[in-house]
N, C-alpha and C positions, 0 to 999 in steps of 0.2 A: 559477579562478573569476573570472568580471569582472563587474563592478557600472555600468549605464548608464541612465540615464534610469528607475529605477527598480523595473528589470527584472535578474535576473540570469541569467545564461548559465552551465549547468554542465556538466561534465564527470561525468557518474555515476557512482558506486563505482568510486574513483581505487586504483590497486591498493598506492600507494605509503601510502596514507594507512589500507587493510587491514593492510599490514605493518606500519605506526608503531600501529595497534589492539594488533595480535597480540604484540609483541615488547615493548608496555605491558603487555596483562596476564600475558603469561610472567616479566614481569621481577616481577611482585607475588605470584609462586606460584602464580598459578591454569592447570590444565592446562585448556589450549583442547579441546573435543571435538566441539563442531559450531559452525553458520553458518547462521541464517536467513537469506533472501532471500524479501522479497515484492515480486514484480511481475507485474502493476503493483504502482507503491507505496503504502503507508502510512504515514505519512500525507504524503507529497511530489505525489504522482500524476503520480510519474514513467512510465516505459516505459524498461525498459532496450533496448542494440544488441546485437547481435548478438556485436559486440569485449565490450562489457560481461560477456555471458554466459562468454563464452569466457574470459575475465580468472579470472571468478570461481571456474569451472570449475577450470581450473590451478592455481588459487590453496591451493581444495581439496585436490586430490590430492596436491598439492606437502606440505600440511602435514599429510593423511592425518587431515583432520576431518572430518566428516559434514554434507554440505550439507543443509538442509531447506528446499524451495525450497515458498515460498506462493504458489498462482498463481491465486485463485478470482477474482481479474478479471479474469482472459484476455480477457473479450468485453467487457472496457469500455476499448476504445483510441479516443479522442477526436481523434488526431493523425494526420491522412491518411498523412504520411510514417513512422511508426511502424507497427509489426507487432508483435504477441506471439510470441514462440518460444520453447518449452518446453526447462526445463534440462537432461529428460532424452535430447531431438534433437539439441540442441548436447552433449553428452557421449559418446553414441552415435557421431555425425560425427565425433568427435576419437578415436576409438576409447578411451575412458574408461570404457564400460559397454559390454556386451554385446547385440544388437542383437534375440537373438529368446530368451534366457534373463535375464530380471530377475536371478533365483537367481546368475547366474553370478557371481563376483568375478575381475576382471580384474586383474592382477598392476598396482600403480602406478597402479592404475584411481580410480573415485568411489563413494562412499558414496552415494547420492544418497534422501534419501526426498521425497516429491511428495505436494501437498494441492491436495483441492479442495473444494468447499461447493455447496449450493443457497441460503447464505445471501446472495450478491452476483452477479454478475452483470446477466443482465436477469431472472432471473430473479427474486432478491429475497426466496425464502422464509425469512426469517431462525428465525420462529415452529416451521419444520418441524425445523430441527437434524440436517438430514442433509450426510453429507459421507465422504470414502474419503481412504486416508493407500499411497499407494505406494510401497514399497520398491526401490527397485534396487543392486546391486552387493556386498547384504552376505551375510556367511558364514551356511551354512545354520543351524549352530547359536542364532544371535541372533536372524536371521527365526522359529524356533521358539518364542523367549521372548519377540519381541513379539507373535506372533500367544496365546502362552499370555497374558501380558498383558492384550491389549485383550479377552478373551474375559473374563474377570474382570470389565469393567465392564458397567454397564446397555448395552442396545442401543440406537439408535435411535428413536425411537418410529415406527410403522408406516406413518404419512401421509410418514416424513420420508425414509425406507428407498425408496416408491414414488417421489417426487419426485427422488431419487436416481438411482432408474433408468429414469424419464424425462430426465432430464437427461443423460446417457452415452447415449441411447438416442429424440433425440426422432424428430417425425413426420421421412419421409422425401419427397423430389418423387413425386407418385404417390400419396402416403397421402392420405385422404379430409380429412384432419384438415391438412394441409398448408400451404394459403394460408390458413389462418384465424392458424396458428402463426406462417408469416415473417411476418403483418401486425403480428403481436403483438410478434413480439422486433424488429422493424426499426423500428417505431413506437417504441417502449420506450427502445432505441437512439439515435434522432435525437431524442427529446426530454430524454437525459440529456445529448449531444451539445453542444447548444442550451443546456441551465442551463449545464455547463460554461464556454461561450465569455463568460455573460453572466456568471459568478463570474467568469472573467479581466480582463473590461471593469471591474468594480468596484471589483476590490483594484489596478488598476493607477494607478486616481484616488486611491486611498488616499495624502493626504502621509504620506512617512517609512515609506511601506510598501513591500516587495521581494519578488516572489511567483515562483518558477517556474511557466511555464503549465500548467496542466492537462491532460497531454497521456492520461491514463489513468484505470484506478481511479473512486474516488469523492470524493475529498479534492483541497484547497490546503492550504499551509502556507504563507501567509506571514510573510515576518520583520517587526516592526514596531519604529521607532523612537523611545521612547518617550522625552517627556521631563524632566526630573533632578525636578522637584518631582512629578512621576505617581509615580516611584521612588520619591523619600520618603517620597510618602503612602501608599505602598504596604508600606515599612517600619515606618512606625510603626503599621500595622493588622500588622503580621508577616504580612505575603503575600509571596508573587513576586510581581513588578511584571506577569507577562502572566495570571498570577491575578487578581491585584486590576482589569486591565483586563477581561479578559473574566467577572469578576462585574459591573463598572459595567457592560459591553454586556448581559446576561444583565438586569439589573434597571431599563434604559433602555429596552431594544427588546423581550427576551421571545425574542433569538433565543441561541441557545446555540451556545456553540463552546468546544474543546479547550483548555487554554494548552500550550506547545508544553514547559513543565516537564515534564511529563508521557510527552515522547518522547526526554529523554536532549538537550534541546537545548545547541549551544557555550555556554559560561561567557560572561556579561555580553551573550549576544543574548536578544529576545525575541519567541517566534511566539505563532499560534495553529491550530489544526486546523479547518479548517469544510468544511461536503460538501455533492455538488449535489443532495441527494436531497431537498428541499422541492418540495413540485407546481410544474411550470412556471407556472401561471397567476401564483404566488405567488412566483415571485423576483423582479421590476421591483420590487416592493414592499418586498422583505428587503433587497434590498441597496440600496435608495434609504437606507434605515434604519439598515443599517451604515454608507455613507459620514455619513450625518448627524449617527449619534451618534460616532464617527472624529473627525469634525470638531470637533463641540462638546467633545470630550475631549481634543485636541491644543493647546486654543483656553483651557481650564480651565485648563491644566496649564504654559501656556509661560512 
């Protein structure tokens, strides 16, 4: 990882820094059993490569845990030179999973289960609460008891079930319903596109702030430097210092954002989570608001 101007340059799920994870919490008794992956990311907005997937992939089978890979922002790649690729193509290609039996388990192979939602995307129906969980590569016995399982809970409710199977299944070229659809998710698209580039222009002017771009997803995280008398006053209210910032930002501006306590962040850094999902007309204005109140907080505190 290098730090310039700013900005920092990373290297994605470093596999040496999975292993120093894994061989921590082995070392503390706890039996490792699976491995989320969401990408795009939460809350980074990152896009992983292709090597990335592949890493994680081996990584897997290597230690015979159960990937669960979150990928419900496939269609929000913000980064022309990025692409989304699904973990169960990259598994499939490395002959890790079976290519036309899910069911099958491959000797050495991956566990692999796969999500997705109607709640992100461009799609956005978060109120509907539909979504499907797919399994690959595991023994038929366990696919029985998750399917006994999820049959135990409530279903979906019925608007969230149909939006579900529009979204697996939308209009096709030819359908009547057609250009009124690509207008809608291409539209949809360049204008979450658009907030994105203008959240990277903001947090880049941020002093004492470090953001990776936006290349995905719906989030930033950037790091912020905050400083020593913020942190005491932050102590003596018994907060985390990127708490007690992002309440001063929450009761200055009205705009709400994540502290980045909240996602497991390094010891003595400090982020925050914010996302591009405010109306376009209304971001020139949000983030005039965050550099200002930024500033006057940096200005308070030095």
């Amino acid at each position: 990882m290098s730090h310039k101007n700013h900005h920092y340059t990373f290297q994605i799920l470093q596999i040496n820094e999975l292993e120093r994870s894994y061989a921590a919490a082995r070392a503390k008794g706890v039996e490792v059993r699976a491995m989320v992956v969401i990408n795009p990311g939460n809350p980074t907005g990152n896009v992983l490569t292709r090597g990335n997937i592949e890493d994680v992939v081996r990584f897997c089978a290597r230690k015979g845990i159960v990937l669960i890979a979150d990928e419900v922002y496939q269609a929000n790649i913000w980064n022309s030179n990025k692409e989304f690729t699904s973990f169960k193509r990259v598994a499939v290609e490395m002959n890790l999973l079976d290519p036309k039996k899910s069911e099958t388990v491959v000797p050495g192979g991956l566990q692999l289960a796969s999500m997705h939602s109607t709640s992100k995307g461009f799609v956005g129906e978060c109120g509907r609460r539909g979504g499907y969980l797919e399994v690959c590569g595991f023994d038929a016995g366990v696919r029985g008891e998750l399917y006994k399982l999820a049959s135990l809970f409530l279903c979906s409710n019925t608007t969230g079930q149909i939006m579900m199977g529009l979204q697996c299944q939308p209009p096709k070229a030819g359908d009547v319903s057609f250009p009124m659809y690509e207008k809608e998710r291409l539209d949809i698209l360049s204008s979450l596109s658009r907030r994105a580039l203008q959240l990277n222009k903001a947090l880049s002017a941020m002093e004492g702030a470090s953001c990776q771009p936006v290349e995905g997803a719906l989030y930033a995280f950037p790091q912020i430097t905050l400083p020593k008398k913020a942190v005491e006053a932050a102590s003596q209210q018994k907060k985390a210092a990127d708490v007690f910032y992002c309440l001063e930002l929450l009761d200055h501006t009205g705009i709400v954002v994540v502290p980045g306590s909240g996602f497991g962040q390094k010891e003595n850094t400090f982020h925050f989570r914010s996302t591009i999902l405010p109306p376009e007309k209304d971001m020139d204005a949000i983030t005039e608001k965050l550099l200002v109140f930024h500033k006057g907080f940096m200005k308070k505190y030095s």
